[in-house]
C-alpha positions in Angstrom: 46.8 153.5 171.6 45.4 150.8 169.8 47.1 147.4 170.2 48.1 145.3 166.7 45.8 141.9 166.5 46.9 138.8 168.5 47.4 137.3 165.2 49.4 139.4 163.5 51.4 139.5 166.7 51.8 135.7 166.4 53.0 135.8 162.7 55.3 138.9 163.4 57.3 136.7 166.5 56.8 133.8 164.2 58.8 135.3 161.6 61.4 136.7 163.6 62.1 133.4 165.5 62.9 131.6 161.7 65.3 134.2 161.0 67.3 134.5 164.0 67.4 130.3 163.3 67.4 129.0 160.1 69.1 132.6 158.7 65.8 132.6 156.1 66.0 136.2 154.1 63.6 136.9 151.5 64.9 136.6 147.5 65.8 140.1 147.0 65.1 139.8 143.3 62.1 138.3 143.8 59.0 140.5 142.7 57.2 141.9 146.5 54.2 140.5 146.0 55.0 136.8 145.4 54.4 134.7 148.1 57.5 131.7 147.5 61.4 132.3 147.7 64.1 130.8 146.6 65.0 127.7 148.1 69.1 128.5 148.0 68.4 131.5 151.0 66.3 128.8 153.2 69.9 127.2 153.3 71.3 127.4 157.5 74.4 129.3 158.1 76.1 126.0 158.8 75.0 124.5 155.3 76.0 127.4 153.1 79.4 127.2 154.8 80.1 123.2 154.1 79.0 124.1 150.6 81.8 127.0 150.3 84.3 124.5 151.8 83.1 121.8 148.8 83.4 124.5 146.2 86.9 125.8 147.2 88.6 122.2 147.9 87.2 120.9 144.3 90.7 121.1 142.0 89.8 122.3 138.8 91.2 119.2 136.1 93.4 121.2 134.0 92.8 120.1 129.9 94.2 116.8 129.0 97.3 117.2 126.6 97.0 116.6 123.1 98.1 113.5 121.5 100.9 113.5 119.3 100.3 112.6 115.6 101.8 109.2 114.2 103.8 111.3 111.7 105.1 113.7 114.8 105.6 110.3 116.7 107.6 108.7 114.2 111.2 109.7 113.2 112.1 111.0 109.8 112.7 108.0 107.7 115.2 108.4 104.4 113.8 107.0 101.3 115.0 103.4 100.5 117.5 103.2 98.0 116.9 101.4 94.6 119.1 98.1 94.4 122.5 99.2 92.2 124.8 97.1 90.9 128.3 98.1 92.5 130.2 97.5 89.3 127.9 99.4 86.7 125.6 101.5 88.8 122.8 100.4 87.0 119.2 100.7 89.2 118.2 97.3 89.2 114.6 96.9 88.2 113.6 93.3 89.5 114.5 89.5 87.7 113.9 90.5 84.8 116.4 93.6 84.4 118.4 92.1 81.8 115.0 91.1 79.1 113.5 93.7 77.8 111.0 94.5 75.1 112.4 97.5 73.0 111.3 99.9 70.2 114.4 99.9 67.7 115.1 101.8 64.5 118.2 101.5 61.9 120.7 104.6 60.7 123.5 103.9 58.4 127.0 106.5 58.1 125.3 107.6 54.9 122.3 110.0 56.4 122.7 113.4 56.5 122.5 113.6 59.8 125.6 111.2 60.4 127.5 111.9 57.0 130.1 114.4 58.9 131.1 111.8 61.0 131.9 109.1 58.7 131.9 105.6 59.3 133.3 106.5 63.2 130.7 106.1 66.2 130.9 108.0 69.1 133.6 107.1 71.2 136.0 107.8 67.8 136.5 104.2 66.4 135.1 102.8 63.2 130.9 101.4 63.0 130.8 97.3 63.4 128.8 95.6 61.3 129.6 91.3 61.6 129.4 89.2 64.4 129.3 91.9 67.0 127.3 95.1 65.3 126.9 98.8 66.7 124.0 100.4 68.3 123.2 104.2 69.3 121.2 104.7 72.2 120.8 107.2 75.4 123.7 106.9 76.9 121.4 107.9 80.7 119.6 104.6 79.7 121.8 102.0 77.9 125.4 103.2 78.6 128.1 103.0 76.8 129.7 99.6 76.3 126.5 97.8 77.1 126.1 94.4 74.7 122.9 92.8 74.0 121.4 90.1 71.7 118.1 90.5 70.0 115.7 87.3 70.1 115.9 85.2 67.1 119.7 86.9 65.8 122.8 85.2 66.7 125.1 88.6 66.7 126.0 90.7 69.3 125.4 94.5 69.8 127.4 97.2 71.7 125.9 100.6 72.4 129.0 102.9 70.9 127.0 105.5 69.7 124.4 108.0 70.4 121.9 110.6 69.0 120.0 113.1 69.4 116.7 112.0 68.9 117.6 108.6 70.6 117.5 111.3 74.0 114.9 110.7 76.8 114.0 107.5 75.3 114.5 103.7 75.3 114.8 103.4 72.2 117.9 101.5 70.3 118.9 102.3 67.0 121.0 99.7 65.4 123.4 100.3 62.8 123.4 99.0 58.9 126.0 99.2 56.4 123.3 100.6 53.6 120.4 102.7 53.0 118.5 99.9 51.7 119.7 97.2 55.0 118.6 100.0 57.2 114.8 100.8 55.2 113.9 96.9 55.4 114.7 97.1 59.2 112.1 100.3 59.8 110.6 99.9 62.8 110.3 97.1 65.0 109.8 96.6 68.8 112.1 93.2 69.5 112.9 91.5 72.9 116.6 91.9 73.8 118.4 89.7 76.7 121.2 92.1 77.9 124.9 90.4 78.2 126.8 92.9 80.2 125.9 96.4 80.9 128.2 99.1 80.1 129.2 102.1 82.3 127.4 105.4 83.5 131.0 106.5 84.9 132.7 105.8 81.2 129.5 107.3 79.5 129.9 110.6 81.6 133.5 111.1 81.3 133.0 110.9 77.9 130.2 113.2 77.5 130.6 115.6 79.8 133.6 117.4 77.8 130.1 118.0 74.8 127.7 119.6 76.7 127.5 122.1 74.2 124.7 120.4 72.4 121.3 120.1 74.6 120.6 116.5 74.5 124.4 116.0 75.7 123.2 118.2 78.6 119.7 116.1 79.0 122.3 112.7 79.2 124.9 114.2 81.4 122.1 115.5 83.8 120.4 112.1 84.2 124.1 110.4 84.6 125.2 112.6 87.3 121.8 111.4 89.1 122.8 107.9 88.5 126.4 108.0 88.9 125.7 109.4 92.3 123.4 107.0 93.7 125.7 104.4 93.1 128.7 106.5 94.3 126.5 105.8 97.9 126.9 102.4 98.0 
């Protein structure tokens, strides 16, 4: 029998003595003919297990929370109320509330439009024309009973009538005894100072018994708004 070489004796113990040691194993997905191996199966017995230890006693962090938003954070806020005067319920609008700048027009109890009802405004008494006159207007906008002066004219007007083409507008229409008084007026935008406001509550107790007609309706609507925002104060 013929004996292996000293050499490859020597490399054969060798070999044997580093695994029984240093637990070396080759890479097992290493190709068999390459010659290195991976460094993470030259780790000792004793190194892999203080690695496993490290691993398990690492906590995983769990995902930090999310932030709540500013409008999540912050408590549902009513909207703030417009200033109202307690005794007309009229939205106040800043200093100047009571001057205004307005587009007015002139009718007279002779139109067509107006010859049914006479000489008798809207709230069943007779036109003014003298030192205090009348004036038709939305009621949802200047109510009832509401006196102004214009610049530059001494009288007085009250708002004790209404129309329908007045509706959704801020328009005044002043009365004149004649067709002729009311064709040299035309059309003129004026400044008004307002001396009392009227009342939305009067306006709608009178209207509200006429909603028959649509701009009635379009007056009552926008009074109930109005009536009941100062109904909160």
């Amino acid at each position: 029998m013929k004996l292996p070489h000293p050499r490859l004796l020597a490399v054969l113990s060798f070999a044997l003595v580093a695994t029984a040691t240093t637990g070396f194993t080759p890479n097992a997905h290493s190709a068999p003919h390459k010659r290195h191996f991976s460094t993470w199966h030259l780790r000792t017995p004793v190194e892999s297990s203080v690695t496993e230890q490290k691993a398990a006693s690492k906590t995983v962090k769990s995902p930090p929370a999310a932030k709540t938003s500013a409008s999540e954070r912050s408590t549902t806020r009513s909207p703030r109320k417009p200033a109202v005067s307690r005794k007309q319920g009229y939205p106040l609008t800043g200093a100047n509330r009571n001057s205004l700048t307005v587009r007015t027009t002139a009718y007279t109890h002779t139109e067509s439009d107006h010859i049914s009802y006479a000489n008798k405004n809207a709230i069943g008494t007779t036109l003014q024309y003298g030192t205090v006159r009348s004036a038709a207007a939305d009621w949802s906008v200047f109510p009832v009973g509401t006196r102004f002066q214009i610049e530059g004219d001494p009288c007085t007007y009250v708002i004790d009538d209404y129309g329908s083409a007045l509706t959704g507008t801020r328009t005044i229409d002043l009365y004149k005894p004649s067709m002729r008084s009311m064709n040299q007026w035309g059309v003129r935008h004026v400044k008004i100072r307002i001396v009392q406001w009227g009342s939305y509550e009067k306006s709608l107790a009178i209207l509200k018994h006429r909603s028959r007609y649509w701009h009635v309706r379009a007056m009552v609507q926008d009074l109930l708004a109005k009536v009941s925002i100062a109904a909160a104060y």
